[in-house]
C-alpha positions as CSV (number, residue, x, y, z in Angstrom):
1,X,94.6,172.5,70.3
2,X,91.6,170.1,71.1
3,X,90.6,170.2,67.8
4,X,93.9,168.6,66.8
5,X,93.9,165.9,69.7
6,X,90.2,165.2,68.4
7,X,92.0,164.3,64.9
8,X,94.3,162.2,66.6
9,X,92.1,160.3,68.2
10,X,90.0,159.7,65.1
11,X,93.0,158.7,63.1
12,X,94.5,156.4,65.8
13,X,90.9,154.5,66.1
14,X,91.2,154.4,62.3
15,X,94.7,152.6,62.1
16,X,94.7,150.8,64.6
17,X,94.6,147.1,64.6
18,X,95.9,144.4,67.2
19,X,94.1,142.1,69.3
20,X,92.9,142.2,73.2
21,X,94.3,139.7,76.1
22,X,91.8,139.8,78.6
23,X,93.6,139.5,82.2
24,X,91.0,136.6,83.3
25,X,93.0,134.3,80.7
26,X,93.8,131.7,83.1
27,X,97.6,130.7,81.8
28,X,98.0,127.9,83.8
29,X,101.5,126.3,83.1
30,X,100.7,122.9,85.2
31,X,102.0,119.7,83.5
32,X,105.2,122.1,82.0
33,X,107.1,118.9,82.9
34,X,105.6,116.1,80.9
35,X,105.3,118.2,77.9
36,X,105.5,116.0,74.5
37,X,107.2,117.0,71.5
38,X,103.8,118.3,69.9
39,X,103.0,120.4,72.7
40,X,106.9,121.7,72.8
41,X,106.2,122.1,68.4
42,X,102.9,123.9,68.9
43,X,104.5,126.2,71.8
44,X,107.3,127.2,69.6
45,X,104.3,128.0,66.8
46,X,102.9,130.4,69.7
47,X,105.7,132.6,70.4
48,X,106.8,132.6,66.7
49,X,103.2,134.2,66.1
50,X,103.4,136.2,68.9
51,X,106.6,137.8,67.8
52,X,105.3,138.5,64.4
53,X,102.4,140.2,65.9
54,X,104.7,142.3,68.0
55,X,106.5,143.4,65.5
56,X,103.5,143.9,63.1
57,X,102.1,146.1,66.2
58,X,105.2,148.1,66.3
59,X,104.9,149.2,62.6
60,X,101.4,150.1,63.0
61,X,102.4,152.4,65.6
62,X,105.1,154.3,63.5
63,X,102.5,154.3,61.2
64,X,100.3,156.3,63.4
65,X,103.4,158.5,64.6
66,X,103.7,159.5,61.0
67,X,100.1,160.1,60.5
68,X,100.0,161.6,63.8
69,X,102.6,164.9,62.5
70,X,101.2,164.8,58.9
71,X,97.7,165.3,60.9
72,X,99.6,167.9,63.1
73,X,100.8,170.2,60.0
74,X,97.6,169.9,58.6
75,X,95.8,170.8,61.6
76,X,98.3,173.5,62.3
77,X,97.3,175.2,58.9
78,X,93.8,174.7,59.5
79,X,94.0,176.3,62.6
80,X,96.1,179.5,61.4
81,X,93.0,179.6,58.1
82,X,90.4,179.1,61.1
83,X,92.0,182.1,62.7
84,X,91.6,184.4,59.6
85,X,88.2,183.0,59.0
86,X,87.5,184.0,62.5
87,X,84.6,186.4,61.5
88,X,83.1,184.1,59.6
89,X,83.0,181.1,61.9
90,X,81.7,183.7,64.4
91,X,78.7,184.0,61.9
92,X,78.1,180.3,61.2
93,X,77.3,179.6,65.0
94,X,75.2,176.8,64.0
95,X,77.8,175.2,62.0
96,X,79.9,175.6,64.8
97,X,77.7,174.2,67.2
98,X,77.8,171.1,65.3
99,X,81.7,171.2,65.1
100,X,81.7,171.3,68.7
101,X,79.2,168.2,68.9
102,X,81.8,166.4,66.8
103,X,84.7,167.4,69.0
104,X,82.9,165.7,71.8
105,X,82.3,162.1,69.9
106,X,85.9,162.6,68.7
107,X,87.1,163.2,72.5
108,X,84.7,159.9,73.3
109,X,86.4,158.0,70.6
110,X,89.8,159.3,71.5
111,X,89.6,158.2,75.3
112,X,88.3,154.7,74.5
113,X,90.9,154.4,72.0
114,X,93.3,155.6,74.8
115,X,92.4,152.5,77.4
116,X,92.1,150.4,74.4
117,X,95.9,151.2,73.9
118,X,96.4,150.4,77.6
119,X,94.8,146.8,77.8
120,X,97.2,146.0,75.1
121,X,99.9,147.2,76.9
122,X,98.9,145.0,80.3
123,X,98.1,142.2,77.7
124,X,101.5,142.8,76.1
125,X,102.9,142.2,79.4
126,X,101.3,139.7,80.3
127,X,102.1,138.0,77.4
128,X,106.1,138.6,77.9
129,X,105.7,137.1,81.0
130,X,104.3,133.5,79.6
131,X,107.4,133.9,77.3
132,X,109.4,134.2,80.2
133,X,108.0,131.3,81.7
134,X,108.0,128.8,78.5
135,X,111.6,129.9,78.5
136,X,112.6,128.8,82.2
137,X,110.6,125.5,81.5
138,X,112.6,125.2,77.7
139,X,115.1,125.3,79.9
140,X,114.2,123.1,82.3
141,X,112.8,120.5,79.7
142,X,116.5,120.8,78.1
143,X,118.2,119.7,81.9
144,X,115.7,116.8,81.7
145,X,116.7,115.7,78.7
146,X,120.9,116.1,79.5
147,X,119.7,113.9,82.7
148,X,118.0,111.9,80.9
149,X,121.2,111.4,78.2
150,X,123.4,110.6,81.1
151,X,120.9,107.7,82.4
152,X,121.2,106.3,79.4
153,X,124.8,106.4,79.5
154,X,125.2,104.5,83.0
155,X,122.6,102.3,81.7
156,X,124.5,101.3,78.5
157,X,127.7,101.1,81.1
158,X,125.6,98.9,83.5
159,X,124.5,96.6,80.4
160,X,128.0,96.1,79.3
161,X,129.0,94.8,83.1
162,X,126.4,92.4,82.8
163,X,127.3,91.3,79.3
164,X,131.2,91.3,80.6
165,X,129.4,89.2,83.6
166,X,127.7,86.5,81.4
167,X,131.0,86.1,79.8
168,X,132.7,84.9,83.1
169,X,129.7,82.9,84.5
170,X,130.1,80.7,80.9
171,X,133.5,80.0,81.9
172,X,133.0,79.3,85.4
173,X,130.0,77.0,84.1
174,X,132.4,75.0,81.9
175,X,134.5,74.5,84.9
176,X,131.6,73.6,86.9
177,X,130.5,71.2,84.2
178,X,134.0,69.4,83.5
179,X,133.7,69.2,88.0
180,X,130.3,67.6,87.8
181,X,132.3,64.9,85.1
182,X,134.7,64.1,87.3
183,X,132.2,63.9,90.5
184,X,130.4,61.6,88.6
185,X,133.4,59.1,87.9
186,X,133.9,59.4,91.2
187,X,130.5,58.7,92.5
188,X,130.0,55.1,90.2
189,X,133.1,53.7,92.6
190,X,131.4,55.1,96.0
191,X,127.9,53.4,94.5
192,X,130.0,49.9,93.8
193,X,132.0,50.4,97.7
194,X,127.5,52.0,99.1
195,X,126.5,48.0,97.5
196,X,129.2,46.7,99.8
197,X,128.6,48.4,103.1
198,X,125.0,48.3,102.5
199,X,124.7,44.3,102.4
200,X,127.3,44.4,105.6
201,X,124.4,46.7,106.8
202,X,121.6,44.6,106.1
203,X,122.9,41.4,107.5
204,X,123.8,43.8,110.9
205,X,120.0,45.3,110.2
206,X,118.5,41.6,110.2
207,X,120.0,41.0,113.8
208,X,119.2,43.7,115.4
209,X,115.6,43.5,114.6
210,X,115.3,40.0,115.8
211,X,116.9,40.9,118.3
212,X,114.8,44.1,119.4
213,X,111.5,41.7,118.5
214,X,112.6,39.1,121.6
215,X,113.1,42.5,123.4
216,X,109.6,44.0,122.3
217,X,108.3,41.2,123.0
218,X,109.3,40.5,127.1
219,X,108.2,44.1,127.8
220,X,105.2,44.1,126.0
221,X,104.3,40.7,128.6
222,X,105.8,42.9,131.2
223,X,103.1,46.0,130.3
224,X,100.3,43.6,130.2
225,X,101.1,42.4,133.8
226,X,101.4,45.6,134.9
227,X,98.4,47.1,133.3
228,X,96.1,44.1,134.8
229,X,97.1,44.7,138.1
230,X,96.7,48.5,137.6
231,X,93.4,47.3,136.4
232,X,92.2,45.3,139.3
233,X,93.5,47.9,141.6
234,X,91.2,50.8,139.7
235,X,88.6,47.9,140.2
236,X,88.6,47.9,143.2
237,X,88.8,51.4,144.0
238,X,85.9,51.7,141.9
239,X,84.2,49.3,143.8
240,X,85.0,50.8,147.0
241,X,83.4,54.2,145.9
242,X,80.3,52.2,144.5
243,X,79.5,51.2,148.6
244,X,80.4,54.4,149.8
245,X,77.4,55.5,152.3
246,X,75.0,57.8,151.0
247,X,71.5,58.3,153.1
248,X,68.7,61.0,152.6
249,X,65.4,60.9,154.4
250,X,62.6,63.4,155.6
251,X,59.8,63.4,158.0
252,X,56.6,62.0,157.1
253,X,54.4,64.5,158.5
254,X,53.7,67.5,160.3
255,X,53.6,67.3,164.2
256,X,54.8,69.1,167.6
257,X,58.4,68.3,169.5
258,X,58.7,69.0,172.8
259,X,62.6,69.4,173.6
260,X,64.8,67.0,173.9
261,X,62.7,64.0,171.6
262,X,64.3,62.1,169.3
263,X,63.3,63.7,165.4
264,X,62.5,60.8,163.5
265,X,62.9,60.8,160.0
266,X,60.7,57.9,158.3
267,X,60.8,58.2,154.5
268,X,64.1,57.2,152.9
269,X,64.8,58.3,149.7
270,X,68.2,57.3,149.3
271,X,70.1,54.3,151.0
272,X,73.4,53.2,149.7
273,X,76.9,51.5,151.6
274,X,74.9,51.1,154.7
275,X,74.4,47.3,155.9
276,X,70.9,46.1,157.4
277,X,72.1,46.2,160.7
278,X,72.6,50.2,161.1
279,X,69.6,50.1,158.4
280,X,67.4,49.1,161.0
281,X,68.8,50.8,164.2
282,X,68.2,54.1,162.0
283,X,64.7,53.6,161.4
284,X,63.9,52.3,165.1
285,X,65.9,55.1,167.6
286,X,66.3,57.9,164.5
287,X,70.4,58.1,165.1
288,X,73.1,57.0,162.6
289,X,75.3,54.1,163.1
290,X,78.8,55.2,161.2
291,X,80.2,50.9,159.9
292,X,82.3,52.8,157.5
293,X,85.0,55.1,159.1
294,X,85.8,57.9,157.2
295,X,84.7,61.7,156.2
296,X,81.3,62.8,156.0
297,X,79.5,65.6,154.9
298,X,76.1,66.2,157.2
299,X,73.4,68.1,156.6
300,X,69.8,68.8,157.5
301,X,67.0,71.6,156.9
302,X,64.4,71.7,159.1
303,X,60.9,73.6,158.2
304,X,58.9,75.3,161.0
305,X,56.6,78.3,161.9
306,X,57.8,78.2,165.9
307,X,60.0,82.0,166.1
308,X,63.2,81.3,168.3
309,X,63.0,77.3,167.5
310,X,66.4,75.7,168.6
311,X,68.0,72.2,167.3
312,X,71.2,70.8,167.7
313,X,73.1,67.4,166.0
314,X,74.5,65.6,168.7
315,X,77.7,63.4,168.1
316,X,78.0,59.9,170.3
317,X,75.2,62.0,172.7
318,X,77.2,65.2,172.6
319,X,76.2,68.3,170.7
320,X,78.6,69.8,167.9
321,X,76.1,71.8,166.1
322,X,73.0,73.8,166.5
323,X,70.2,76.6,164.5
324,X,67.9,78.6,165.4
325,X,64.8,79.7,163.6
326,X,64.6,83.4,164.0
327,X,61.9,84.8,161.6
328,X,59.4,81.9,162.2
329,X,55.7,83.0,162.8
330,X,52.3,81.7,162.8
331,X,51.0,80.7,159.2
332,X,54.8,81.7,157.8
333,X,57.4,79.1,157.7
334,X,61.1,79.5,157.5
335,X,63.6,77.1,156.8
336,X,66.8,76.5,158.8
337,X,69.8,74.4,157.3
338,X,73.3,72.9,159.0
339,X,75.7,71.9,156.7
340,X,79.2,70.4,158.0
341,X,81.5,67.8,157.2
342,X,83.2,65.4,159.9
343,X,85.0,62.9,160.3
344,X,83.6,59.7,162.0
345,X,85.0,56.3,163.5
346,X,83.0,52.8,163.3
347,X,79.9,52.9,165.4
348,X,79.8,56.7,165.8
349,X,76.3,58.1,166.3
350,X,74.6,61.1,164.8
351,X,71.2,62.2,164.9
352,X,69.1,65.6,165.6
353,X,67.0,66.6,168.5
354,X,65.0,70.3,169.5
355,X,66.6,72.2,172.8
356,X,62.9,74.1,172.2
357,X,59.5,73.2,172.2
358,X,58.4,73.3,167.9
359,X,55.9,72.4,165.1
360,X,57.9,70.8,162.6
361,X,56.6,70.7,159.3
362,X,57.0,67.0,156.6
363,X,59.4,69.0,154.5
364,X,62.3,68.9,156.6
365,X,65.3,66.1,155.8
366,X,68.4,64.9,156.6
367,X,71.1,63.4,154.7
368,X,74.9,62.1,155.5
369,X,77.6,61.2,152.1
370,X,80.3,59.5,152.8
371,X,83.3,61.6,151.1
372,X,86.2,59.5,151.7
């Protein structure tokens, strides 16, 4: 019995003829939808062929079925001579011992034939499959093209409203022009009756404007008045803030107060709105004289080494502000500063004098601006 499937095999690797699909054939069917008539032409030229080879592999394998029992009645009557030869086979061990070594290749042969047989079986599947596929998307490619048919239809219906459309618009533009016709008929006699009213309106036009000139005219007098009075006034205000008073002077030099003196400060460095007279009271007793009532802003800094130094600003001999010079020391110098705004009346004093005994240094000033 082996020696007869060894035949089998041998023959069936003899007859057989087909071709292999190897499963890693990628068969991709992206793009199916925008397939063009060539590619739908050649696709049709692939399944033909693939039918014919089908078919061509189908006759092969009757072929081989026939072979295959011929091979079986011959082997059958080999076998039954092989069995009355028995004795003599036992005697040709050699040449059996190459029989046996062919058995073995034919075996070989037989087996590979065998999973040759089954790749082209998966391939044969796999290849019903794609022809499964470029059926659905034939089929699909033939919905297209109904929708596609039926676009073209409401198209064509769409185009025949418009054309039916143009048709009415011509005969409403006739109308439109035959209107236009008689609009302008009627606007030569409104032009003719426009002439009339507009030389009524020019005369009325003329009037008015000589009228609105003399008009123009008295309040463009009256403006001028008002804006030279507006400017004198601003002139004067102007003038009155030129002389406000403005006065800045410090100490000429460094000395020792004992309390209750009279600081004077000699160097003036900035004199403005205040009249000789309080000029030279200033610079004689160190207080001053307010000749503009008003309000003031007042301020002075004072420069000493003396720790615990007191001064005060007295108003008309009374004190309304004081410092004190906390951190002073020997060889260090601190500055101390009042600043305060107050409101003075014509011959109102001010002026600064130490409630301690102190070394007051030239840096230290005092000034007074007249605000309003």
């Amino acid at each position: 019995m082996s020696l007869i499937t060894n035949l089998v095999v041998f023959v069936f690797s003899i007859r057989c003829n087909g071709f292999l699909l190897d499963d890693r054939t990628n068969l991709t069917t992206k793009g199916v939808s925008t397939l063009s008539e060539g590619h739908f032409a050649m696709l049709l030229g692939l399944l033909a062929e693939e039918k014919q080879s089908r078919l061509k592999l189908e006759r092969q394998v009757e072929q081989m079925q026939r072979e295959l029992l011929s091979t079986q009645r011959g082997v059958t009557e080999v076998f039954h001579t092989a069995k009355s030869n028995n004795e003599i086979l036992t005697l040709q061990n050699g040449t059996m011992e190459n029989t046996d070594s062919n058995y073995v290749d034919l075996k070989k042969k037989y087996n590979l034939l065998q999973n040759a047989f089954n790749e082209l079986k998966v391939n044969y599947s796999i290849l019903e499959r794609f022809y499964h596929r470029m059926e659905n998307n034939i089929d699909k490619l033939r919905n297209e093209t109904n929708e596609l048919q039926q676009d073209i239809q409401a198209t064509n219906y769409k185009l025949s409203s418009v054309v039916n459309d143009v048709n009415a618009r011509k005969q409403d533009f006739l109308a439109l022009y035959n209107k236009a016709d008689k609009t302008e008929k009627e606007m030569t006699n409104v032009s003719a009756s426009f002439q009339h009213q507009f030389g009524l309106l020019t005369a009325n036009y003329n009037a008015t404007i000589t009228q609105l000139e003399s008009s123009v005219q008295t309040q463009i007098d009256t403006l001028q008045h008002t804006q030279n009075i507006e400017a004198q006034q601003v002139q004067q205000l102007l003038s009155k803030h030129a002389n406000r008073v403005a006065l800045t002077t410090c100490d000429g030099g460094s000395r020792h107060l004992s309390s209750g003196s009279m600081i004077m400060f000699k160097n003036v460095y900035t004199l403005n709105g205040i009249n000789s007279t309080a000029k030279a009271t200033y610079e004689s007793s160190g207080k001053f004289t307010c000749d503009k009532p008003g309000l003031y802003l007042i301020a002075t800094f004072i420069m000493t080494e003396t720790n615990e130094a007191i001064l005060a600003v007295y108003k008309n001999d009374a004190e309304i502000k004081h410092m004190r010079a906390y951190y002073a020391t020997n060889g260090h110098f601190q500055t101390s500063t009042i600043v305060f705004f107050d409101s003075l009346k014509q011959h109102d004093t001010i002026y600064i004098r130490p409630v301690t005994q102190m070394f007051m240094r030239y840096e230290s000033c005092f000034s007074v601006l007249q605000i309003v």
